[in-house]
C-alpha positions as CSV (number, residue, x, y, z in Angstrom):
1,X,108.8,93.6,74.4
2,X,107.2,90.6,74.5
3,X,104.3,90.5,71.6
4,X,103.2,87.0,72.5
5,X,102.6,88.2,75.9
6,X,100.3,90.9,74.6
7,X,98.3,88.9,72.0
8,X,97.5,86.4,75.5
9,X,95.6,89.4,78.0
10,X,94.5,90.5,74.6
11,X,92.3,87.7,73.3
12,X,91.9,86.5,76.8
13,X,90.2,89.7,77.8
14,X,88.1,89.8,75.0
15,X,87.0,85.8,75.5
16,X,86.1,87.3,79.1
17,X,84.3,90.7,79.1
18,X,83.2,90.2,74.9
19,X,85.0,93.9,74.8
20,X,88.3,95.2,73.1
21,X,90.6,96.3,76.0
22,X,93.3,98.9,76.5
23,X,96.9,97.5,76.3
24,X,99.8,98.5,78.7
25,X,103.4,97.0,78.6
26,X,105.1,97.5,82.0
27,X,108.8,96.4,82.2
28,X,111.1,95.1,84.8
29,X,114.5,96.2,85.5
30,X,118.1,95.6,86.2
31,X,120.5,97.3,87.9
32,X,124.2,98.3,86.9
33,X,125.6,99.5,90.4
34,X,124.5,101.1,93.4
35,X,122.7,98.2,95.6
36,X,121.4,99.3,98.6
37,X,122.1,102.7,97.7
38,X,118.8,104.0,97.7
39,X,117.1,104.1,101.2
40,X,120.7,106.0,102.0
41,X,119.0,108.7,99.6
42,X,122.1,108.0,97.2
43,X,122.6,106.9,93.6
44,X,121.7,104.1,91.5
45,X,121.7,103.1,87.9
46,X,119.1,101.1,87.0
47,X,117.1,100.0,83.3
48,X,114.0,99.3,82.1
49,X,114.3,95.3,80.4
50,X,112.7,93.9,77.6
51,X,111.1,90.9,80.1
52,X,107.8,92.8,81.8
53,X,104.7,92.5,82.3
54,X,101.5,92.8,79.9
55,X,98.1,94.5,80.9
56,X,94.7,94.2,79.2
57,X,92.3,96.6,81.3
58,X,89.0,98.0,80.4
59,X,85.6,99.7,82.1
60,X,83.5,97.7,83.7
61,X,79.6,98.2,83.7
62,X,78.5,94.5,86.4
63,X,79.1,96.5,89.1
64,X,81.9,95.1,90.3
65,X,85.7,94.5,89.0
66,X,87.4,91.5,88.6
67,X,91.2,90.7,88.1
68,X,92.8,87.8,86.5
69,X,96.4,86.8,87.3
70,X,96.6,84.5,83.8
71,X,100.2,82.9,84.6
72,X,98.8,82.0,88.2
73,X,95.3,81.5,86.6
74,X,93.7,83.1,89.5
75,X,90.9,85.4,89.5
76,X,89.9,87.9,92.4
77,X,86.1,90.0,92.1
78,X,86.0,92.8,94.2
79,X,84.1,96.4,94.9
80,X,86.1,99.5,94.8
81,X,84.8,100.2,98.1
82,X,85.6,97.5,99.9
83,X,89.0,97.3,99.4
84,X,91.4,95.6,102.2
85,X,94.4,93.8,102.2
86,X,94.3,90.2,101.2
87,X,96.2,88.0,103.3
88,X,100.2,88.2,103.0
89,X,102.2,87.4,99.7
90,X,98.7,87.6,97.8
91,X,98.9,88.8,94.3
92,X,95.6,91.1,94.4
93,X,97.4,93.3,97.2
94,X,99.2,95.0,94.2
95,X,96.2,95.5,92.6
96,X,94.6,96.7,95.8
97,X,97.4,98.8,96.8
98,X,97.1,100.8,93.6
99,X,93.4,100.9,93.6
100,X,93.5,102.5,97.1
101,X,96.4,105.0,96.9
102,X,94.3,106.2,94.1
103,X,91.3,106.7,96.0
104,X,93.7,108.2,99.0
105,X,94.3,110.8,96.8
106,X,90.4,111.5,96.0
107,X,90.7,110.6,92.4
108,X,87.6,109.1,91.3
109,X,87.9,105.7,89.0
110,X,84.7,103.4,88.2
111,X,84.6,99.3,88.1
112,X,87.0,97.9,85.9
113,X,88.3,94.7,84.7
114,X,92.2,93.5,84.0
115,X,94.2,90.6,83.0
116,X,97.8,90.8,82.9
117,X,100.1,88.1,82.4
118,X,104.1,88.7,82.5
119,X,107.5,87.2,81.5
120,X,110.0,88.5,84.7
121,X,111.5,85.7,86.5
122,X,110.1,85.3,89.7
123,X,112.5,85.7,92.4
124,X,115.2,87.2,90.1
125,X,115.2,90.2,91.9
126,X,114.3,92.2,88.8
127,X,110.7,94.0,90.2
128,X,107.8,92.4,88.7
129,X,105.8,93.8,91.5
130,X,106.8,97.2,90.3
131,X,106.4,96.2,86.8
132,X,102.7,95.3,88.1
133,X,101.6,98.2,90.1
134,X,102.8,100.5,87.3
135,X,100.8,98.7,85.1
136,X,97.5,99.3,86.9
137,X,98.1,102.5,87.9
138,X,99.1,103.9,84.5
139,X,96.0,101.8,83.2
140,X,93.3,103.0,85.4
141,X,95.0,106.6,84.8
142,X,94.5,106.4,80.9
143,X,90.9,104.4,81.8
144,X,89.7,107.4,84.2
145,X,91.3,110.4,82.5
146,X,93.0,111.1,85.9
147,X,95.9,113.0,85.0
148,X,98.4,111.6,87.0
149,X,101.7,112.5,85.9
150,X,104.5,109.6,85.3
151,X,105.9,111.1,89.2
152,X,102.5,110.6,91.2
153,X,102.0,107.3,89.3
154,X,105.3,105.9,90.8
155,X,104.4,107.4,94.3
156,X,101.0,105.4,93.6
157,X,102.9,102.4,93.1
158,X,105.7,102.6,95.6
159,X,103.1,103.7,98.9
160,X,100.7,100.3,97.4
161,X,103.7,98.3,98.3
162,X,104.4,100.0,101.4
163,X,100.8,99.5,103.1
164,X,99.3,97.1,101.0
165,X,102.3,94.6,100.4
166,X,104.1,95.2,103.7
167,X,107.1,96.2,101.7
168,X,109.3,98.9,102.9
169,X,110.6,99.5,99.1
170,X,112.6,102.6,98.2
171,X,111.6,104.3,94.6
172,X,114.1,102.6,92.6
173,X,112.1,99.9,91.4
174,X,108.9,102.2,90.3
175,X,111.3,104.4,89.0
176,X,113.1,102.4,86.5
177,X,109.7,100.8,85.4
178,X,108.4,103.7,84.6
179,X,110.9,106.3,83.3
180,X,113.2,103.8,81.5
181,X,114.6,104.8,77.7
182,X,115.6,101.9,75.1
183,X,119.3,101.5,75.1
184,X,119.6,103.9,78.8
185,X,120.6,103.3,81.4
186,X,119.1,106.0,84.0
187,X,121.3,107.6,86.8
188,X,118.9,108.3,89.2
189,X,119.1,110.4,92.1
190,X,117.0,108.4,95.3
191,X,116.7,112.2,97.0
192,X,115.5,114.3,94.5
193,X,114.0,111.7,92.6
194,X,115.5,112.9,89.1
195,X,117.4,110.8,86.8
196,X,119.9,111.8,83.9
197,X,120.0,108.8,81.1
198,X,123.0,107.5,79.9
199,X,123.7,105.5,76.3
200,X,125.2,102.7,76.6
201,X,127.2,101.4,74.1
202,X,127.9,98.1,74.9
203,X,129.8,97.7,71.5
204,X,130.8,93.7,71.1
205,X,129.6,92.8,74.7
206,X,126.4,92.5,76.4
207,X,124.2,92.3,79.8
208,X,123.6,88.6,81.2
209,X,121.9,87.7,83.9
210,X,122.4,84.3,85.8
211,X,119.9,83.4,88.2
212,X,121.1,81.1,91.5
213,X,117.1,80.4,91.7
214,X,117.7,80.5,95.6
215,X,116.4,82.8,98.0
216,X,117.6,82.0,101.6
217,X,115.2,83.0,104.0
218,X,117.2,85.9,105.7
219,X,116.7,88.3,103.6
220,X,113.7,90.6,105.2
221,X,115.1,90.7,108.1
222,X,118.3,91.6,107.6
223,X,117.2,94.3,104.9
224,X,115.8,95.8,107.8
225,X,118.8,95.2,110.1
226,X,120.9,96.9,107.8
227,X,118.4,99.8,106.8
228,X,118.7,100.7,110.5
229,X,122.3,100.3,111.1
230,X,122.6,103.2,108.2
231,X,120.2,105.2,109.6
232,X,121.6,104.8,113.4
233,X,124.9,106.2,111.8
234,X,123.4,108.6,110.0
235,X,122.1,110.1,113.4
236,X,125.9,109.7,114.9
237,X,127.1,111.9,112.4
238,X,124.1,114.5,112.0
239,X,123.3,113.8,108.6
240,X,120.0,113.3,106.9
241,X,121.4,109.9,105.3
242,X,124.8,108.1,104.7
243,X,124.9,110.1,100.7
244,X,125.9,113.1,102.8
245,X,128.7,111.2,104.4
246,X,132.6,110.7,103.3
247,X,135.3,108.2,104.5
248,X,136.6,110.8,106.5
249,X,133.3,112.0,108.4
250,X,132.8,107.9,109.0
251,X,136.3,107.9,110.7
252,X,135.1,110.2,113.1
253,X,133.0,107.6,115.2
254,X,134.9,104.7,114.3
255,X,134.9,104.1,118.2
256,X,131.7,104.6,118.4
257,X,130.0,102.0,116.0
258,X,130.6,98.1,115.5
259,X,133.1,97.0,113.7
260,X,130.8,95.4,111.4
261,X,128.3,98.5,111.0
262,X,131.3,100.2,110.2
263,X,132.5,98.0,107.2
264,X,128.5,98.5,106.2
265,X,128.6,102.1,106.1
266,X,131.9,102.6,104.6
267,X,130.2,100.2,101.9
268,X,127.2,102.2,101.3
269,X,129.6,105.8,100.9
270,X,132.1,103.9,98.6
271,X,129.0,102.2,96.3
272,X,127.7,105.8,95.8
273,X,131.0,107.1,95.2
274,X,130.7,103.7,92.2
275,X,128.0,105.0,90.8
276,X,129.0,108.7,90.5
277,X,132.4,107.2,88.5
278,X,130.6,104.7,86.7
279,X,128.6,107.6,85.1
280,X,131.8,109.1,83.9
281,X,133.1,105.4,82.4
282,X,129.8,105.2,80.3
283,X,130.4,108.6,79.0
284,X,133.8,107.5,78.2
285,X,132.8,104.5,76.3
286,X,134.9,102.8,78.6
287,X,133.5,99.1,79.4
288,X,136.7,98.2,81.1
289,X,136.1,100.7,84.0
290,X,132.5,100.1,84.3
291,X,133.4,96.1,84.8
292,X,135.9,97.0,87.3
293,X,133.6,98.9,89.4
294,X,130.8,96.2,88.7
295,X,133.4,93.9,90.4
296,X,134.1,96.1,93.0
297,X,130.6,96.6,94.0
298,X,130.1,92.4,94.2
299,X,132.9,92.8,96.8
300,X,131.5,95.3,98.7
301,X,128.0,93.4,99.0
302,X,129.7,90.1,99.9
303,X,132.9,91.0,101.9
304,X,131.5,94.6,103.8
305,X,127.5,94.5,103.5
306,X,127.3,90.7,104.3
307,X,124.4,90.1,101.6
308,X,125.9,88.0,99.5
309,X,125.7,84.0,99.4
310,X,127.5,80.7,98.6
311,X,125.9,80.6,95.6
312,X,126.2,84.3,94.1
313,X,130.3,84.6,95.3
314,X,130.6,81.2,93.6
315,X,128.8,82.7,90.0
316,X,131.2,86.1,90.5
317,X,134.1,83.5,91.0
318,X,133.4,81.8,87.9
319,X,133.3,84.8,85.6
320,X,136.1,86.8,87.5
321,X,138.1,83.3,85.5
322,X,137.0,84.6,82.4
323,X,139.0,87.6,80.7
324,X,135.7,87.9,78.6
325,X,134.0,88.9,81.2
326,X,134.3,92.9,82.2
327,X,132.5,92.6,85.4
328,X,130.0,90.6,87.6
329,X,128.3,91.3,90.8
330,X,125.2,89.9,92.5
331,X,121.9,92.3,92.1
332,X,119.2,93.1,94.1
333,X,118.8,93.1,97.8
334,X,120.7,89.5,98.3
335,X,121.1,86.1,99.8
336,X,120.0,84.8,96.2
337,X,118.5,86.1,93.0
338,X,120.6,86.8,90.4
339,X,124.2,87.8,89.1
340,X,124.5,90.3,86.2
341,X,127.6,89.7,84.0
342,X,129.0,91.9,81.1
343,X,130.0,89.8,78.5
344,X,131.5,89.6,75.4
345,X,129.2,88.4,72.7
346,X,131.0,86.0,71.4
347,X,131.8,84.3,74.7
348,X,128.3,84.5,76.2
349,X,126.8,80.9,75.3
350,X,129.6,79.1,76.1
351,X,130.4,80.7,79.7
352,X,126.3,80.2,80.3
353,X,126.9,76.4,79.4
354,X,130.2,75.9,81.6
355,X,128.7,78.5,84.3
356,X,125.8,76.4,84.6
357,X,127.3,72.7,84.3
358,X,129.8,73.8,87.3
359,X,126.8,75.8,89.4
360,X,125.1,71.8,89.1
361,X,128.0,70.2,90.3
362,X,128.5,72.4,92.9
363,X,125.2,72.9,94.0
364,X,123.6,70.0,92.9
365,X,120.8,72.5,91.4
366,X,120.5,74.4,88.4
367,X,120.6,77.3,87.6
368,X,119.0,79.5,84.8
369,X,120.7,82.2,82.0
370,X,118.8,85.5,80.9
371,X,120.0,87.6,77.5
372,X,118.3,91.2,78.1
373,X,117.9,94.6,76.3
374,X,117.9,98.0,78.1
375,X,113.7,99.0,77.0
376,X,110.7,101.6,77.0
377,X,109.2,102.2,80.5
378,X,105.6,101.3,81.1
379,X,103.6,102.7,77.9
380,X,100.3,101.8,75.7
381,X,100.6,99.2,73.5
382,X,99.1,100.7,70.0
């Protein structure tokens, strides 16, 4: 966890509202396996990260709240009961959101001031706006004495970005930002909204994340397209979602679907079935299977569930020539972001430098290397 982060909303805050504020570190995540996984109501592994996002919040007695996005420097005043939707791909919508669902649910919270200021990436697919909401909500929850538990406050979170930020966004996110235990990662159930945590030794290797810092413009629409193509198979077969499905049940209306919407189904019940074994690998201690599947899963993504790019296959090419590396596979919902690599520590700064120096020539832009730590979910800062 970032401490310089903290010490900046800290003294910030109190140069601002001459008052000593209450401290919340909110983290982002990763995920292991099981992409696109969770609106079929399947599995997914995610972890909380030691990159996040650091909130100084306090009461506020001018009669109005403000909010102060430090790394954007851009500060919003506004009256709890006034709240609408700022215009799309505004900040203060999170903030909003939260501030809303809250009232929705006829919990009473006074003015209030917050800075926050974070460290995730942007655009590396690992859920700063996740790592925000959480932030607020479990802040004003502290604040107001509200006694939300940890499972309303991601509800909170998750239903701010649905009608707030216009994102249809599954819990996974919330989830992991919340819940997540140093050195765990959590195998989380999308239907019954229950995770088990599992250690992870990672022994003489480690997580990497290499970020294509491109996001090609198809990506909302066709996480949509393919959100409904699951569901409209889903309704073939008679199931409540494609976890309930297997190979077999899918080979029933292979006539019946696209050729195409069948390779992206098939994907979806054979990544749940990846997450399910990769369980069993980290109870194993065995790092060689949980690469392989990690591999198998980028394969999947690219080759069956189309959301894949030029320049994340090219990243997954590049380590796959690398015996160091145990697996790689793009993360996140696609067409950019990031790769996540598991590496072996001794290999990791020079496959970043030769990773990078051919992603430039390639490319002709560069491209940018994380080192992270499975972290605490969203607590106080003491």
């Amino acid at each position: 966890m970032s401490a310089t982060l903290i010490k900046d909303v800290k003294e910030t805050f109190i140069k601002e509202f001459n008052t000593e504020p209450l401290l919340i570190f909110s983290p982002g995540r990763i995920n292991i396996i099981g992409e696109h996984t969770d609106y079929n109501d399947g599995f997914v592994f995610p972890a909380a990260v030691n990159k996040g996002i650091a909130a100084a919040v306090q009461k506020s007695d001018s009669g109005s709240c403000t909010a102060i996005a430090l790394d954007l420097d851009s500060t919003i005043k506004f009256e709890l009961d006034k709240l609408k939707p700022s215009k799309e791909g505004s900040w203060e919508n999170y903030v909003f959101g939260v501030v809303a669902e809250i009232q929705n649910r006829n919990k009473i919270i006074g003015d209030f001031n917050i800075i926050f200021k974070g460290n995730i990436p942007g655009g590396a697919g690992m859920s700063s706006s996740a790592a925000l909401e959480n932030s607020v909500v479990f802040g004003l929850n502290e604040l107001f004495d509200l006694g939300l538990t940890k499972h309303e406050m991601i509800l909170i979170s998750q239903k701010a970005e649905h009608n707030y930020v216009g994102v249809n966004c599954g819990i996974m996110d919330q989830y992991a930002s919340m819940f997540g235990i140093k050195d765990n990662a959590l195998h989380l159930d999308c239907r019954t909204v229950e995770s088990k945590p599992y250690k992870i030794d990672f022994k003489d290797h480690q997580l990497m994340l290499i970020n294509t810092n491109v996001k090609h413009s198809l990506s909302d629409s066709a996480y949509n397209d393919r959100r409904s193509a699951c569901e409209s198979i889903s309704e073939l077969l008679g199931i409540k979602a494609l976890r309930d499905a297997t190979e077999a049940d899918l080979e029933t209306v292979i006539d019946k679907v696209t050729p195409s919407n069948y390779q992206k189904a098939l994907y979806i019940i054979q990544e749940n079935a990846r997450t399910i074994k990769a369980a069993k690998a980290i109870e194993n201690n065995d790092l060689e299977l949980l690469g392989s599947l990690i591999y198998q899963s980028h394969a999947g993504l690219s080759d069956q569930y189309k959301v894949s790019c030029d320049e994340l296959d090219f990243l997954v090419t590049q380590a796959k020539k690398n015996k160091h590396i145990l697996g790689a596979r793009m993360m996140g919902g696609g067409f950019g972001g990031c790769t996540i690599n598991l590496i072996a520590n001794t290999e990791a700064k020079s496959f970043a430098e030769t990773a990078s120096k051919a992603y430039k020539n390639k490319f002709g832009n560069e491209c940018s290397v994380y080192f992270i730590e499975l972290s605490e979910g969203t607590h106080i800062v003491k």
